[in-house]
C-alpha positions in Angstrom: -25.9 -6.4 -13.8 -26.9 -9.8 -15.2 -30.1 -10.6 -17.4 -31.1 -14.1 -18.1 -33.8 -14.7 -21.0 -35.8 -17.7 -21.6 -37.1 -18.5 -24.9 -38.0 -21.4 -27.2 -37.2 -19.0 -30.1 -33.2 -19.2 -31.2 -33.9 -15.6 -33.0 -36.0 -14.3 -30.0 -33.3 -14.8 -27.5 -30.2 -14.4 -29.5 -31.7 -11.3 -31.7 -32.4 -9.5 -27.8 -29.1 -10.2 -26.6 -27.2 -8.9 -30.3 -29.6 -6.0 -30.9 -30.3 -4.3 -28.0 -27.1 -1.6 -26.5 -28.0 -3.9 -23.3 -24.3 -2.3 -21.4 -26.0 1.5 -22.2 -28.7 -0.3 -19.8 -25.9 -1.5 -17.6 -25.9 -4.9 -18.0 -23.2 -6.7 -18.4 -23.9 -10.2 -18.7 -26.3 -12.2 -20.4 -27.8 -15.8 -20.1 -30.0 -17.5 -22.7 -32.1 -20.6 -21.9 -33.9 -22.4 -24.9 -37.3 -23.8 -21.9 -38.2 -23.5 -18.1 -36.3 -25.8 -16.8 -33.0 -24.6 -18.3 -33.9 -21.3 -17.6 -34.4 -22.6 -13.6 -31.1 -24.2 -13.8 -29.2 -21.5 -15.1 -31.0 -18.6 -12.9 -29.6 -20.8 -9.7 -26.0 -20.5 -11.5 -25.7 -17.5 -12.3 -28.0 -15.7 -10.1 -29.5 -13.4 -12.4 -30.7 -9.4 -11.4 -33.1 -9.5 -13.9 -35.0 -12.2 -16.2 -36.9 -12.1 -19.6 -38.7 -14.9 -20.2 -41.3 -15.9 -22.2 -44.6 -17.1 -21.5 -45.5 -19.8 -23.0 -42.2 -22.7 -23.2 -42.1 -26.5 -23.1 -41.1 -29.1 -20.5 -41.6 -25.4 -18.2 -43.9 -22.5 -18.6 -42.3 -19.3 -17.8 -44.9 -18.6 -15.5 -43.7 -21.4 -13.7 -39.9 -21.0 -13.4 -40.3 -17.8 -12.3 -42.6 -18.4 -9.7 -40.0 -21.3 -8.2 -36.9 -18.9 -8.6 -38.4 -16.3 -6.9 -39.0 -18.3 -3.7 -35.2 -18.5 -3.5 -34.1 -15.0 -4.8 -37.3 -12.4 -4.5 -35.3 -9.3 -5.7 -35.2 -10.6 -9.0 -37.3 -8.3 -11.6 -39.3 -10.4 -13.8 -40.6 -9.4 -17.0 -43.0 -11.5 -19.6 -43.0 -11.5 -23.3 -46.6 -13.0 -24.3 -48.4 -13.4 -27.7 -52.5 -12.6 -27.1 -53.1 -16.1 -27.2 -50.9 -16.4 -23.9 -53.6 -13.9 -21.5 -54.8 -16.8 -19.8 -50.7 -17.7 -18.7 -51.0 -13.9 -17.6 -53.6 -14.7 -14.8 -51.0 -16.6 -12.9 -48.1 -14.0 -13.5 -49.8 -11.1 -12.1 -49.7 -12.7 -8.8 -45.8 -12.7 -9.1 -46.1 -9.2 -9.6 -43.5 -8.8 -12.8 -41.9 -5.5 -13.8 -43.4 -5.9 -17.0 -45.4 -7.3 -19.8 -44.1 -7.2 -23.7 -46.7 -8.2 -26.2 -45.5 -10.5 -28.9 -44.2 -9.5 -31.6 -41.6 -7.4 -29.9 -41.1 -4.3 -30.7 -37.7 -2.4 -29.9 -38.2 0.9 -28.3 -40.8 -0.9 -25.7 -38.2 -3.9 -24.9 -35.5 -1.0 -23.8 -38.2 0.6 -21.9 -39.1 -2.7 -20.2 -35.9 -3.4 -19.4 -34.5 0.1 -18.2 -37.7 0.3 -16.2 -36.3 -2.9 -14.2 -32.4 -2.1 -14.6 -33.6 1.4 -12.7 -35.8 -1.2 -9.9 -32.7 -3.6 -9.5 -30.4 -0.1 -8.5 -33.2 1.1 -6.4 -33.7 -1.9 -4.8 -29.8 -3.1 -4.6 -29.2 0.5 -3.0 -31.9 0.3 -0.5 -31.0 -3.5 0.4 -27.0 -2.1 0.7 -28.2 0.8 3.2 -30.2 -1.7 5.0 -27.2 -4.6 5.3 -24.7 -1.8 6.2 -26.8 -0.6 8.8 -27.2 -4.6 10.1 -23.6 -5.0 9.5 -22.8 -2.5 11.7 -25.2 -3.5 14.7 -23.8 -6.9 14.7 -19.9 -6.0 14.2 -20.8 -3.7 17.4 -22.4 -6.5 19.0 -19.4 -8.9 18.3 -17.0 -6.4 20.6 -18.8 -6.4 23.2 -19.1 -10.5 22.9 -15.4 -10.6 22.8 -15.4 -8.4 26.0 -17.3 -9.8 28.7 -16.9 -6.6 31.0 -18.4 -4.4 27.7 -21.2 -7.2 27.0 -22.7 -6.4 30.8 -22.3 -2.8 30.4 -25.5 -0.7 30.2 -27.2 1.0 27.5 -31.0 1.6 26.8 -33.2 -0.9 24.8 -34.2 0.3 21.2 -37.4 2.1 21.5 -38.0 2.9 25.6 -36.4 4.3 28.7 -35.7 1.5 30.4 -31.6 0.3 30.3 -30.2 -3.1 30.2 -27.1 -4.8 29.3 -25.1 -3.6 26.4 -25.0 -6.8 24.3 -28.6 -7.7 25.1 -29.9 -4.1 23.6 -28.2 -4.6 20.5 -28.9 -8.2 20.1 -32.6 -7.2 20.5 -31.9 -4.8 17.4 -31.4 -7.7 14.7 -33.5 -9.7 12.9 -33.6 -12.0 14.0 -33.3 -10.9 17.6 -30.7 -12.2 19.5 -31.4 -12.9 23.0 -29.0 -12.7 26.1 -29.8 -16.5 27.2 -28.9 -17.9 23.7 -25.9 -20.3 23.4 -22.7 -19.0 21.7 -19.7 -20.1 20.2 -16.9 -18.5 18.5 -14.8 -19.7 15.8 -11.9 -17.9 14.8 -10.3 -18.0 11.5 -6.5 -16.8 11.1 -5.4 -16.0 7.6 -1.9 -15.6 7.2 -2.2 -13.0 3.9 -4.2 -9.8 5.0 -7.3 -10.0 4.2 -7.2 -6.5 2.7 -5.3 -8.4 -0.4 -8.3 -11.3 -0.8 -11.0 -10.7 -2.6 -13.6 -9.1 -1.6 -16.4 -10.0 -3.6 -15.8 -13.5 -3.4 -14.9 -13.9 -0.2 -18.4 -12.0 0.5 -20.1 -15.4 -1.3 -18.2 -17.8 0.6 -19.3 -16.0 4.1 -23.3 -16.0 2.6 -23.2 -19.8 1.9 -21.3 -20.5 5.2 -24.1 -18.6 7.1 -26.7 -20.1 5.2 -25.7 -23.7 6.1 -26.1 -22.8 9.8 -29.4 -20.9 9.2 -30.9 -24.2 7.9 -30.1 -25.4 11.4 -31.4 -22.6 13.2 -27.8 -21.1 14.0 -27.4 -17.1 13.4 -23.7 -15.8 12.5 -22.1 -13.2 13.5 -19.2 -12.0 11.9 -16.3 -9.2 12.1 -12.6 -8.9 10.8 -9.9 -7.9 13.0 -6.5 -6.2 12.7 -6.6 -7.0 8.6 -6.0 -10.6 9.8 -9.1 -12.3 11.8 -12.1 -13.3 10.8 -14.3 -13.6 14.4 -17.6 -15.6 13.9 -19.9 -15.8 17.2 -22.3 -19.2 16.2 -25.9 -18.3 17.9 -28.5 -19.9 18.7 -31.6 -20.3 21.0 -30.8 -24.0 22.0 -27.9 -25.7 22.3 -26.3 -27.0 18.5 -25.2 -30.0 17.9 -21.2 -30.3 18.1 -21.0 -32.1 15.1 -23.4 -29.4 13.1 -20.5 -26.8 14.7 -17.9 -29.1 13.5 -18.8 -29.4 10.0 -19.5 -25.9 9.7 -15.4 -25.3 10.4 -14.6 -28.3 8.2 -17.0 -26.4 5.6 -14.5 -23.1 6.2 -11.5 -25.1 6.2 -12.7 -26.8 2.4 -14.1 -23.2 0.9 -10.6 -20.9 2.6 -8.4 -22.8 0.9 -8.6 -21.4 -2.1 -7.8 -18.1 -1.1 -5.2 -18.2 1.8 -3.3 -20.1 4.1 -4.8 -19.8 7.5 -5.5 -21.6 11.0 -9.2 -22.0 12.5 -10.1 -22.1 16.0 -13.2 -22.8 17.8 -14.6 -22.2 21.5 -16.4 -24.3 23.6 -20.4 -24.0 22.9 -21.5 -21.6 26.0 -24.9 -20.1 27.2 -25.3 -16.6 28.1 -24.0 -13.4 26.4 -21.4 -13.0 29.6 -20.2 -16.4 28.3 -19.6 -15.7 25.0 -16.3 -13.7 25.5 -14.9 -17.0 27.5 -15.3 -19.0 24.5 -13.6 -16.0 22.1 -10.7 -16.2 24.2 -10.5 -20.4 24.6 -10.2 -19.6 20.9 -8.0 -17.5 20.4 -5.9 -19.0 22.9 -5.8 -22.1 21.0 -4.6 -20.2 18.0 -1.4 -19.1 20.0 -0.4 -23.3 19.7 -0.6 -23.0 15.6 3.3 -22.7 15.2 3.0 -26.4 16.1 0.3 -27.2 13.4 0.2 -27.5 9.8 -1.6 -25.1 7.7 -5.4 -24.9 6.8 -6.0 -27.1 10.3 -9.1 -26.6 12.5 -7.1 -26.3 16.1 -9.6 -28.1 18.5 -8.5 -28.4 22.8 -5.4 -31.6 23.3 -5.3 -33.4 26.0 -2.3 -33.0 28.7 0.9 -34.0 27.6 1.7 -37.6 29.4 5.4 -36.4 30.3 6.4 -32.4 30.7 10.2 -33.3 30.8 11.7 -31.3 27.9 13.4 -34.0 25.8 17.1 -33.9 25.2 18.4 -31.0 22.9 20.9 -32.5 20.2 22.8 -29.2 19.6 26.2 -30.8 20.5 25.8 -34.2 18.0 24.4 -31.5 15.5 27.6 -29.9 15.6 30.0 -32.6 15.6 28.0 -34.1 12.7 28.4 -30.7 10.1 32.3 -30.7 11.2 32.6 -34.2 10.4 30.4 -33.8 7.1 28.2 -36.7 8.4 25.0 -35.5 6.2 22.9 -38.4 8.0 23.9 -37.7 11.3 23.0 -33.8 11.1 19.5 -34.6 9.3 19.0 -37.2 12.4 20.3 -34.7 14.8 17.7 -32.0 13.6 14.9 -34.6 13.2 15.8 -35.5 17.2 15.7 -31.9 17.3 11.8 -31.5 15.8 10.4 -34.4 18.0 11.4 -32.8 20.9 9.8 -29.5 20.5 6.5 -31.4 18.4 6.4 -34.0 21.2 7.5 -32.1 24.2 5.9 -29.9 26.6 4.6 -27.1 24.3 7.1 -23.8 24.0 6.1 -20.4 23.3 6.9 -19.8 19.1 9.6 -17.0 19.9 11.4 -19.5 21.9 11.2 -22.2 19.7 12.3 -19.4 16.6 14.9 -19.0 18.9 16.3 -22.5 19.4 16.1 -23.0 15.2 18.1 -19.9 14.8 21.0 -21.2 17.0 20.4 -24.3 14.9 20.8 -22.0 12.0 23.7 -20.2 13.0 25.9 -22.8 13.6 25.2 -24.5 10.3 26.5 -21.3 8.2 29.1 -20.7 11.0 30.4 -24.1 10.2 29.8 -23.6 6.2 31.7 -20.3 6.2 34.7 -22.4 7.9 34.6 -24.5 4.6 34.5 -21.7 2.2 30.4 -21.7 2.0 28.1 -19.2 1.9 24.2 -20.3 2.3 22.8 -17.3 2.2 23.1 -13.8 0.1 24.5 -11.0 2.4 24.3 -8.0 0.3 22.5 -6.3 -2.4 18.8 -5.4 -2.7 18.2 -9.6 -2.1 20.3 -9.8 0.4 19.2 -12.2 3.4 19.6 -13.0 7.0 19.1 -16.3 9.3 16.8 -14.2 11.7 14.4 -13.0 9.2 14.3 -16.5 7.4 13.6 -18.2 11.1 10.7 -14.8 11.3 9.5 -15.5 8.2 8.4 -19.5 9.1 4.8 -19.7 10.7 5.0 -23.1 11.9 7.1 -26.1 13.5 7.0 -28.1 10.6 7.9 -25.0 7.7 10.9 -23.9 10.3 11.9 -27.6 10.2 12.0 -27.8 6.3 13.8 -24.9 5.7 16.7 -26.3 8.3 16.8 -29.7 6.2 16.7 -27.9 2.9 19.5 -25.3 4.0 21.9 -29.2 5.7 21.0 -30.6 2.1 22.4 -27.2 0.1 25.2 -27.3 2.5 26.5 -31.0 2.0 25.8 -30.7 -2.1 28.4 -27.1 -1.8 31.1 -29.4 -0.1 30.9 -31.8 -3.1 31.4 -29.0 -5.4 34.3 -27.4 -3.6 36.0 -30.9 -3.2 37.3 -29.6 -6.5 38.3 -26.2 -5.9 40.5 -23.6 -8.1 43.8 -23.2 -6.4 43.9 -19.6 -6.7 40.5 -19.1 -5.0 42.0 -21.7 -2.4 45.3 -19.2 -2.4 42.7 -16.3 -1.4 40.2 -17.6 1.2 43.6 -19.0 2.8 44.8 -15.3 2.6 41.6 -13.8 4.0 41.6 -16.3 6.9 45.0 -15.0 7.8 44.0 -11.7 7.8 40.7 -10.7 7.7 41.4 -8.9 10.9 43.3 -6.0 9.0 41.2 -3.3 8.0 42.4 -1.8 5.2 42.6 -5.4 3.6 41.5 -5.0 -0.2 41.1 -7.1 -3.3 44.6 -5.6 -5.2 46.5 -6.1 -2.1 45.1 -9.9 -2.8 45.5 -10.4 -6.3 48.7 -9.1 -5.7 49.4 -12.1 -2.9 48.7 -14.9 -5.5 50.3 -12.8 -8.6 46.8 -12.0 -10.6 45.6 -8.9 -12.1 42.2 -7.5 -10.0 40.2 -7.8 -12.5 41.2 -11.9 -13.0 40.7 -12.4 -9.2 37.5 -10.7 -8.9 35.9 -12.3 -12.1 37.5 -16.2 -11.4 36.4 -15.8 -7.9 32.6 -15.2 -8.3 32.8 -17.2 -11.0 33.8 -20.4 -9.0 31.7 -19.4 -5.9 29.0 -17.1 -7.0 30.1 -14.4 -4.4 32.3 -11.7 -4.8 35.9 -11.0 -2.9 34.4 -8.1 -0.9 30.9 -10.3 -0.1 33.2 -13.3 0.9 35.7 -11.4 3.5 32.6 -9.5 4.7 31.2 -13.2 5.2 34.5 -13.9 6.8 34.6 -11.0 9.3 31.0 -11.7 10.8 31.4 -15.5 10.9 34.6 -14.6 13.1 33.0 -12.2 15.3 30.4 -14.2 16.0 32.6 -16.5 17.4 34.0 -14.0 19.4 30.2 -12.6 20.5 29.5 -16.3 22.3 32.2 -15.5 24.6 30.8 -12.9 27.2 34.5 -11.7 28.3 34.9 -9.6 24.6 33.3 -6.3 25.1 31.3 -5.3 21.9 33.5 -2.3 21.4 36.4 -4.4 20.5 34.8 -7.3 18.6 34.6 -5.1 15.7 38.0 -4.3 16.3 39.1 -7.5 15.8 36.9 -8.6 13.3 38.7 -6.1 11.2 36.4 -3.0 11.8 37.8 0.3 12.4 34.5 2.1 12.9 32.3 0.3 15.4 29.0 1.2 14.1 29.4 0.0 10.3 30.3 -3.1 11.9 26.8 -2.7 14.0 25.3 -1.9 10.5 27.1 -4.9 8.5 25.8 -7.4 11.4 22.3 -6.3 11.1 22.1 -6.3 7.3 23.9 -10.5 7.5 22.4 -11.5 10.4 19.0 -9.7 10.9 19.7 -8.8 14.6 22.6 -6.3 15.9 25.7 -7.8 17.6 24.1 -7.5 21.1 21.1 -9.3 20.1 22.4 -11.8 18.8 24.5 -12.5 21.9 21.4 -12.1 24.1 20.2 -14.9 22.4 22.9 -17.0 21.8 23.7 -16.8 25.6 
């Protein structure tokens, strides 16, 4: 609970605040203001439950900032501290109807009183005003499903208060204050936040939604609002005539300004419709747009494009993409993947999962092509351990998907430089793992003892030098070669492993999964 008190008096205020057990009350912040018009200024700031003042300041009676605050915030218990010289200040104050009056001098055990007397109206109040805001809360998160359901909105329930049955949407609207009505126009704006909005918080987030319905109230617009599935935020903008788009508009460019502190999201909005039946057409224009934000940046409002001019998919650049990594052309790979993002940006407009799809095969045959030269570009085991599927899973949009394949080109071509200057013993054993990586009892002694080391050497100069060790690298080796083997449909799956050096066919299953993120016969499926 927060307290605020106004006095001229440095001791008066600052004795209060350091004498009284004001947390035994339950308060737990305090405010002091030295006049009226600093005691206005910070009341609006910090939106105080209750306020001490006294009556008679300069530049702003009491009396007076009291009577302007409460026109914004009525809740707020007042109480006045008065000498007897002040009674005629006290004509004005009753109207206000304050908690309290404290004669001057103050005395102790009567300032408590005062102020657990308005502590005790502040949790009355607070708990009424909860029970009431649930209860609306509830009426209008009902009413918001059946808006996003256009066969629900016409179903039929009784009006509040009579026999007679109408339209489900319409008898709830007709519950809240103010009452919606079924001709009213509607539209819905849809905000997706990418962090569950069980993790934001709360309390804050509860401000931002109050000043973003209060800027449409000035224009007459009521807001209804519901979470869904720990992710959406559903708004359905009402109103008796038709808003302005540009009021609508700057309403989701307010959103898109306040949400950014909190999350990364997308925001959608639906064309402005009359009619409750209309409103769920408008929810799903919305949504529907929302499906198209893998091709947007973050924190956008998603508005309705025009038709592409051309719906010829342009030219995929797989093969140059290729030839350029095997060449160790660094240019011509970055300007093969840029060709790449154009044409899915520019192009006819693909579903996500197929254009996740076409970026893993991007993916896939920049670390098949690294493991060729000895690199590894991502961890394949231990408790970090990564795959190309989830990274490509993990990227919400076009453009984060498109970074990540530039960063991962870049990280390649600087390895390449480094191993231009590699140890010839760890040359001596990728050269003997490539010759037979297909045996499957092939182990690290029988390797140090090819190229005349002791194990332990081996093993410590060869994570040294690369950063992996012998075991990670050969079972690097072994899926790089079966996937090779996987993009030609006439190997069966049962003896891919096989050859890839695996005696038991499903730890081979199990080793795939945990590199790549998808078992060997998904990963065909999708490479095919």
């Amino acid at each position: 609970m927060k307290l605020l008190i106004a006095d001229d008096e440095k001791l008066t205020r600052e004795g209060i605040r350091n004498l009284l057990d004001l947390k035994k009350l339950g308060i737990t912040e305090v405010f002091l203001a030295d006049d009226g018009i600093h005691g206005l200024e910070a009341a609006r700031s910090h939106r105080p439950d209750i306020i001490l003042t006294d009556v008679r300041m300069p530049r702003m009676t009491g009396v007076e900032m009291a009577s302007r605050y409460l026109e914004e915030a009525p809740d707020t218990a007042v109480l006045f501290m008065s000498a007897y010289s002040d009674r005629e200040y006290l004509k004005a104050a009753i109207k206000l109807k304050a908690v309290n009056y404290i004669d001057k001098p103050l005395d102790k055990k009567e300032l408590e009183n005062a102020l657990e007397e308005a502590a005790d109206r502040c949790r009355s109040l607070g708990a009424a005003k909860s029970g009431a805001m649930l209860k609306e809360q509830d009426l209008k998160g009902h009413l918001v499903l059946f808006l996003t359901d256009g066969a629900k909105a016409a179903g039929v329930r009784p009006f509040p208060g009579g026999g007679e049955k109408g339209p489900a949407a319409a008898a709830l609207g007709a519950c809240l204050s103010p009452a919606i009505e079924p001709d009213f126009w509607f539209s819905a704006v849809v905000t997706s936040c990418l962090t569950p909005l069980s993790e934001l918080p709360s309390e804050e987030l509860m401000k931002e939604s109050q000043l973003f319905s209060g800027y449409l109230k000035e224009h007459g617009i009521t807001r209804l609002i519901m979470p869904k599935a720990d992710r959406y935020i559903i708004s359905f903008l009402c109103s008796p005539s038709r808003p302005e788009t540009k009021v609508l508009e700057d309403f989701t460019r307010l959103v898109q300004s306040r949400m950014k502190t909190y999350c990364r999201f997308f925001i959608a909005a639906g064309p402005i419709l009359q009619g409750m039946a209309q409103a769920s057409v408008s929810y799903h224009s919305a949504m529907n747009l929302l499906d198209e934000s893998f091709y947007h940046d973050y924190n956008s409002v998603l508005t309705p494009q025009p038709a592409a001019g051309s719906y010829q998919p342009a030219a995929d650049p797989f093969t140059d993409f290729g030839a350029a990594l095997t060449a160790q052309k660094k240019e011509d790979a970055l300007k093969a993947a840029e060709a790449f993002y154009r044409g899915l940006k520019d192009g006819p407009p693909l579903p996500a999962a197929q254009a996740k799809d076409r970026y893993f095969r991007y993916l896939n045959k920049l670390d098949e092509i690294s493991l060729a030269n000895h690199i590894s570009l991502w961890k394949r085991e231990g408790l970090e351990s990564e795959s190309i599927w989830e990274d490509v899973m993990n990227r919400a949009t076009l453009r984060e998907l498109h970074e990540f394949l530039c960063e991962r080109i870049q990280l390649y071509f600087q390895h390449l430089i480094f191993n231009q200057t590699e140890h010839p013993v760890v040359f001596q054993i990728k050269e003997y793992i490539r010759l037979n990586y297909a045996v499957p009892t092939l182990s690290v002694p029988e390797i140090s003892e090819y190229v005349n080391r002791s194990s332990s050497y081996v093993c410590t100069l060869f994570k040294n030098e690369t950063g992996q060790t012998v075991n990670q690298y050969l079972t690097d080796y072994r899926i790089k070669m079966s996937k090779q083997f996987l993009n030609d449909p006439r190997y069966r799956i049962a003896d891919i492993s096989a050859k890839a050096g695996y005696s038991d066919g499903n730890y081979y299953s199990k080793a795939f999964r945990k590199i790549v993120g998808l078992s060997p016969s998904e990963y065909r499926e999708k490479m095919l």
